[in-house]
N, C-alpha and C positions, 0 to 999 in steps of 0.2 A: 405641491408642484405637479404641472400636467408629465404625461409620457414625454410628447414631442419637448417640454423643455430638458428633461433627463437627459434623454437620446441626443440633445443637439449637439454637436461636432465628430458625431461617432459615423464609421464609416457606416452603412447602413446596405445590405446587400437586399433584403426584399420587407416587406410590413405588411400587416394585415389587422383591420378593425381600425375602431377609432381611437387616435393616440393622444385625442386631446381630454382622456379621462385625468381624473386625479389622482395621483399616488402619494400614499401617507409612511408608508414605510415599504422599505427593499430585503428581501431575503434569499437565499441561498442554500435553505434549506427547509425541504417542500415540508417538513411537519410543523413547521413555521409561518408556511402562508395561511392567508388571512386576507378577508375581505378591503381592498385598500392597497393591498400586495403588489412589490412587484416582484415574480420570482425569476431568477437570474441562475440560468442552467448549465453548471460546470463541469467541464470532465475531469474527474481526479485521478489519482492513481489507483484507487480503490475501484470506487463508485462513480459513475454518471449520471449528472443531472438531470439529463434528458429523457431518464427514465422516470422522474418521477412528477414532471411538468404534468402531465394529466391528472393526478397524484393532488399535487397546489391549483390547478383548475376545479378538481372536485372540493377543493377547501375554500372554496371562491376568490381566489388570487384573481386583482385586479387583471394581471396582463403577465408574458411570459416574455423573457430577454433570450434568446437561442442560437447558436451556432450549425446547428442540425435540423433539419427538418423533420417534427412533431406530429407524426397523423391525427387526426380526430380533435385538435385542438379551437374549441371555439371562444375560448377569450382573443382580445387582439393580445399580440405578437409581433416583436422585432428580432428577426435575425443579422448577426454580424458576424465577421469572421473567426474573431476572437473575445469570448465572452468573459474571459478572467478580467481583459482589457478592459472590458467595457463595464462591469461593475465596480472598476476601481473607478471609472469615469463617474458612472451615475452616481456613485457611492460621494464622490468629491463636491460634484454639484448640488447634491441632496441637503450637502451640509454647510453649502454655500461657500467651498473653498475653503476650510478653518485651517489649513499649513500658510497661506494668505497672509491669513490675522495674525500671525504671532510670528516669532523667530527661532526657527526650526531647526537643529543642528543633527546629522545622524552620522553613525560613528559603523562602519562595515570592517572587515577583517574576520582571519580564523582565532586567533587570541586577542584577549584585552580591552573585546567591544564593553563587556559589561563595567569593568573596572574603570575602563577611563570613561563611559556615561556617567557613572555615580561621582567621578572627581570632578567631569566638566560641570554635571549639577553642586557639587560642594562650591566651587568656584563661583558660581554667577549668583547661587542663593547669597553669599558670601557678601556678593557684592548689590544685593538689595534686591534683587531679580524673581521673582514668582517663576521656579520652574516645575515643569513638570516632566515624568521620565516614561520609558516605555522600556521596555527588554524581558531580559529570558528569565529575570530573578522576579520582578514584579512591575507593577504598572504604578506610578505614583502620581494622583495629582493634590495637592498642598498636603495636607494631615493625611489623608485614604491612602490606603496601601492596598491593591489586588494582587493577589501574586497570578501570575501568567501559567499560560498556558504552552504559548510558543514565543518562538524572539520577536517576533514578527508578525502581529494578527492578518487577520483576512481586511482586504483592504475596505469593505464596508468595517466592519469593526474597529480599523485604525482611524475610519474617516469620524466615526461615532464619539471615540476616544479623543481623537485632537478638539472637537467640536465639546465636548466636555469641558476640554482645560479652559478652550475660548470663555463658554459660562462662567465658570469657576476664578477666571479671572488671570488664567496664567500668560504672563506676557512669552516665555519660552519655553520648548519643551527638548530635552536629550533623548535621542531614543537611538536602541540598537536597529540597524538594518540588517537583517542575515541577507546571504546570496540565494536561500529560496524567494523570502522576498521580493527579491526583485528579477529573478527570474521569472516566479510566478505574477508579477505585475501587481503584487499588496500594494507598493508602494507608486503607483503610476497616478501620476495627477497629485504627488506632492510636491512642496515648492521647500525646499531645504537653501536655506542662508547658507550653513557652511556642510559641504561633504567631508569627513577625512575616514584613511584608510590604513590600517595599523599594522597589515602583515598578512602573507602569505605561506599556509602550512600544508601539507598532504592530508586532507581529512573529505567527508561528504561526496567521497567519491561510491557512484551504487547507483544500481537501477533506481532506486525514486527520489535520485537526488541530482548529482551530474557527472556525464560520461566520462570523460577526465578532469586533470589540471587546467588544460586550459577553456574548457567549458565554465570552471569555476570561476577562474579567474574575469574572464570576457562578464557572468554574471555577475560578480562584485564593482564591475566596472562603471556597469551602468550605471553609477550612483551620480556617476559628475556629469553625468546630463541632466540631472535634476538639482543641481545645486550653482547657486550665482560663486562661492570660494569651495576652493579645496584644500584640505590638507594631508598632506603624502608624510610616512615615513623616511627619511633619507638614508636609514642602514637596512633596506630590506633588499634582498637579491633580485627584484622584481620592478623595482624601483625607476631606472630607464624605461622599462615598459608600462608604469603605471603613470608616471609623469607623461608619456606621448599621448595617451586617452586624454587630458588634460586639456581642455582647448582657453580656461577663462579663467583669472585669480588665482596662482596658487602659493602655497606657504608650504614650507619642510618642516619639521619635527627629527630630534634627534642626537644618541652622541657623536656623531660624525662632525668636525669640524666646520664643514659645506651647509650645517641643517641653519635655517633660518634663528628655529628655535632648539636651546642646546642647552645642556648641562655638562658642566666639567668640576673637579674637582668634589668628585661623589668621597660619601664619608659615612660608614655607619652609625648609627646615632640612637640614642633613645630620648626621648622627649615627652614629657608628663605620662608616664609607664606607656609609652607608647613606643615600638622598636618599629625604626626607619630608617631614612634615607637622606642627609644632608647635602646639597650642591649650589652651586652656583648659576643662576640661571641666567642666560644671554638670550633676550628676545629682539626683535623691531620696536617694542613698546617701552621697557625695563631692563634694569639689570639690579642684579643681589639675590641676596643667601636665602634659599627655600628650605625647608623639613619636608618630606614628605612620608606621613604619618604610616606606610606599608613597606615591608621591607624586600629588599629584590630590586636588582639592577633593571629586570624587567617594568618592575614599579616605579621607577624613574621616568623608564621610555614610555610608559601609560599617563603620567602624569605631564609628558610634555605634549603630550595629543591635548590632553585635557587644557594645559594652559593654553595651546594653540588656537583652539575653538575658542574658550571665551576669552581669549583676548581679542581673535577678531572680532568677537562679540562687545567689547567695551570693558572687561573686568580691569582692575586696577592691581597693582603688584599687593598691593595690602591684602585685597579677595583673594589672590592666588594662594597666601600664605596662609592664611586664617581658613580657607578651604582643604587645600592638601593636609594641614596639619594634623585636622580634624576629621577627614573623611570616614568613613565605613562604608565597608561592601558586604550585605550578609552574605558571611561563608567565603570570603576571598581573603586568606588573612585576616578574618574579624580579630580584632582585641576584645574579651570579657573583662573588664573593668574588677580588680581581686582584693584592692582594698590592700596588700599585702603584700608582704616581700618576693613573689614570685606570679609568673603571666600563664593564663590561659588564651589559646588562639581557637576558633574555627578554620575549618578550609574544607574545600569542596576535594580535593584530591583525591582520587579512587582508582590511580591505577600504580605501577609500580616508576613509571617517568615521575608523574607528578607529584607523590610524592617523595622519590627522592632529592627533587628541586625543591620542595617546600622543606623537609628536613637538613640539609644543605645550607640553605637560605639563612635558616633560624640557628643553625647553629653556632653563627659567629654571637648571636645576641643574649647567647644561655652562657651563663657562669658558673650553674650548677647541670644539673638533668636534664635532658630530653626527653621525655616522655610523651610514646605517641598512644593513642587509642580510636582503634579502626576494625571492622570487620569486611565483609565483602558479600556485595548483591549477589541474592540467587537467581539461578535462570540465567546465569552471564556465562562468561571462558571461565571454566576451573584453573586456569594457566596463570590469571589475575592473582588469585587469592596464593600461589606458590610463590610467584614474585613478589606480591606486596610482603608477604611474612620476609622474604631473605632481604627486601629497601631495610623492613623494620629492625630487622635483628642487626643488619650491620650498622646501619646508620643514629638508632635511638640508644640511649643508655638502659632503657625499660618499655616496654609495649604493654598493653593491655588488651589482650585480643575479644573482642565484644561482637555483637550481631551489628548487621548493618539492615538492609530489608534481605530478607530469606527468599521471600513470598513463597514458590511453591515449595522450596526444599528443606531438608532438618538443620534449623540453623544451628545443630551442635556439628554437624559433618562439614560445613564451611569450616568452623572452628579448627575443625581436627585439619582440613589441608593447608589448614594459614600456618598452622603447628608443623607441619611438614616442610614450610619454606624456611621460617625460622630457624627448626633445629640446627641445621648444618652451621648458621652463625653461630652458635653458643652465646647469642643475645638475651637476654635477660628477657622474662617474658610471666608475664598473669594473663588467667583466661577467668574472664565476668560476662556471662552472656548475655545477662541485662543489659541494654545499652545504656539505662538511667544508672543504673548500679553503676556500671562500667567507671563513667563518667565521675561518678561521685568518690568510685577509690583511686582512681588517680586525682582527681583536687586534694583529696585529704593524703593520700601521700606525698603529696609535693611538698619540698622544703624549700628554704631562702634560696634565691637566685634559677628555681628550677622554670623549666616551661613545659606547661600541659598540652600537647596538640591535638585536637581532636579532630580528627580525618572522617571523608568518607563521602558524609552527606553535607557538607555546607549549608547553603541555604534551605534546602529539603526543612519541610515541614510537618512530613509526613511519615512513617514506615511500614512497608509491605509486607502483612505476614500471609502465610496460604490461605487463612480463614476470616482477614480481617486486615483493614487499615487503618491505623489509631494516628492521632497528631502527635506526634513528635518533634521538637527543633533543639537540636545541639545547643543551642546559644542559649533557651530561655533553658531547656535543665544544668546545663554549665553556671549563669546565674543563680538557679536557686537552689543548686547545691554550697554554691559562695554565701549565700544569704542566710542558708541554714547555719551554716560553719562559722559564719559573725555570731550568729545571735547566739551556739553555743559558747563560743569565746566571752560574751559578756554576762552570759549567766555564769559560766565560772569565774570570770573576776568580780560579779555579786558577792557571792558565796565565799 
């Protein structure tokens, strides 16, 4: 594709050279340009691009995109006012519009974007649908799993990624929108079938994020000018205000009696070893008894976003069911599958709120034990690791105190302040600072009816030590320490 067709509808403040060269790919990061190049110069909060445009000139980058005027620069060059703008622009047309081609859903809020992406994708695969997903856990398109980077890529990068799924065949794709995102214009020149928006928390507020609440708020907003339907939560405080943004299609979500889409007659439940949430669901489309396979009142109100979406999408109450039922989110509530009279969970929870709502939660669904096993990141508030030990000590019947990433510091001294939050509960308490070890003696101490919780790092796939960072994931040693502990089970009943 020439420059001049890239550039065409962009506001254009001044040019230089000839624009009708060829451009074979777009970058944004000058140790990446390349002959063919266009390089697209950003200012970040860090770094500015415009220092290193002579930088991608010396690498023979076709041409420079600019905001700033570049002394000594003799490639052609276009400036515009806002250049984040404009390489979501170029970046969209490069890839010949791929939010276009398919049916585009994105899901914004401070909680519950990722959980209800992964329902809404449970639901429309469900219902026969080739989806693909994008967010903060990982990027999915059919089999390939990437795990991410941010929630929200750089909008060359997302325009890359949609234009992949196009390839690959996928008719829709779920993806999270954070409110950088779309402050920072990733997501400018998508075309989103349905926006919905899940809630409003006090978080991301900071210098390289945004200035207050309502800065944040006005950023999340933007999402329903790029979407033909919207869907609103109807029990969020915010909710008058998010509903007047709203100018085209909109649908509610919620327990509130007023929500379009609603559940009542919530009922805890477990369901093929899976501990959940039974209700009744009243849409515009259906009505009847849902499970939904994650437990948490909140996991209701995520799973009605989820229904929301693809139902305006087309799914059928049978998808809805067969999807909720079914779902996983790594690390949000996961179920490890135990073979056996008692549950292992993952969860991401890592501070002293969340997991006391995770412990909470689960407690109605244990008959026996609670047993939690978590440490705490180094390099963080020592304030964390006092409070997670006094959630653990009052709330679990046994804790396992284990390493979480240390990175630079002695992960036995984390240990010892998690020790210090605890004591004052007289909470039962093992300190394993292997975190595989960890892991493996609370599975083998667990009896009938107990539940293993493994806190901390959810999805993480990784952990931090000061000299080194090894692959690690809660879930796959959670399994093969189940795996190990079958196959001794059947070598003793050999024998």
């Amino acid at each position: 594709m020439t420059l001049t067709e890239l550039i065409n509808g962009l506001d254009i403040i001044e040019t230089s050279g000839d624009l009708s060269l060829e451009i074979d790919t777009i970058v944004y990061d000058s140790r990446k340009a390349r002959q063919g190049a266009l390089f697209v110069c950003i200012e970040g909060f860090v770094a500015d691009g415009h220092q290193y445009a002579l930088q991608a000139q010396r690498q023979a980058a076709a041409a420079v995109l600019l905001q700033k005027p570049v002394e000594n620069l003799t490639v052609p060059w276009v400036r515009v006012a806002d250049t984040r703008r404009a390489l979501a622009h170029v970046s969209d047309r490069f890839f010949n519009h791929p939010s276009g081609r398919m049916e585009l859903i994105g899901l914004t809020g401070t909680k519950g974007k990722t959980t209800s992406t992964y329902m809404t994708r449970a639901i429309l695969a469900a219902a026969g649908r080739r989806v693909g997903l994008i967010g903060t856990v990982a990027n999915i398109i059919g089999d390939t799993v990437t795990y991410a980077s941010r929630t929200t890529p750089e909008s060359y990068d997302l325009q890359a990624l949609l234009d992949d799924m196009v390839q690959q065949g996928m008719d829709s794709c779920v993806m999270e929108v954070s409110s950088q995102g779309l402050m920072l214009d990733r997501v400018h020149g998508c075309a989103y079938y349905t926006g919905a928006f899940t809630n409003l928390y006090h978080d991301h507020i900071g210098p390289r994020e945004h200035t207050d609440m309502d800065d944040y708020l006005n950023a999340k907003l933007k999402l329903f000018s790029l979407c033909r339907n919207a869907v609103l939560n109807r029990d969020i405080p915010q909710y008058a205000r998010v509903r007047a943004a709203v100018q085209g299609p909109c649908l509610t979500y919620g327990l509130s009696p007023d929500a379009d889409v609603r559940a009542a007659r919530l009922e805890k439940a477990v369901q093929d070893q899976r501990v959940g949430t039974r209700f009744d669901l009243i849409s515009p489309w259906y009505q009847g008894e849902v499970f939904v396979g994650m437990p948490g009142r909140f996991n209701v109100t995520n799973a009605l976003a989820a229904i929301a979406c693809a139902g305006l999408s087309g799914a059928s109450l049978d998808a809805v069911r067969l999807g909720l039922a079914t779902v996983a989110v790594p690390g949000r509530v996961q179920p490890i599958p135990t073979g056996g009279p008692f549950q292992v969970i993952v969860d991401y929870a890592h501070n002293a709120a969340s997991l006391e709502n995770l412990l909470e939660t689960l407690r109605d669904y244990v008959s026996g034990r609670l047993i939690v096993v978590f440490g705490n990141g180094g390099d963080r508030a020592r304030s964390r690791r006092f409070e997670m030990g006094e959630t653990a000590g009052r709330l679990a019947d046994l804790t396992v105190i284990t390493s979480d990433n240390p990175r630079t510091e002695d992960p036995d001294a984390i240990i010892r302040d998690i020790i210090t939050g605890i004591e004052p509960t007289a909470g039962r308490y093992e300190v394993v600072p292997d975190r595989a070890d960890a892991i493996g003696w609370a599975i083998r101490a667990a009896a009938p009816g107990d539940m293993v919780v493994i806190a901390g790092k959810g999805h993480e796939n990784y952990q931090i030590f000061k000299d080194r960072t090894i692959h690690f994931d809660d879930a796959e040693v959670a399994a093969a320490c189940l795996a190990a502990l079958e196959e001794e089970d059947h070598a003793a009943t050999d024998t």
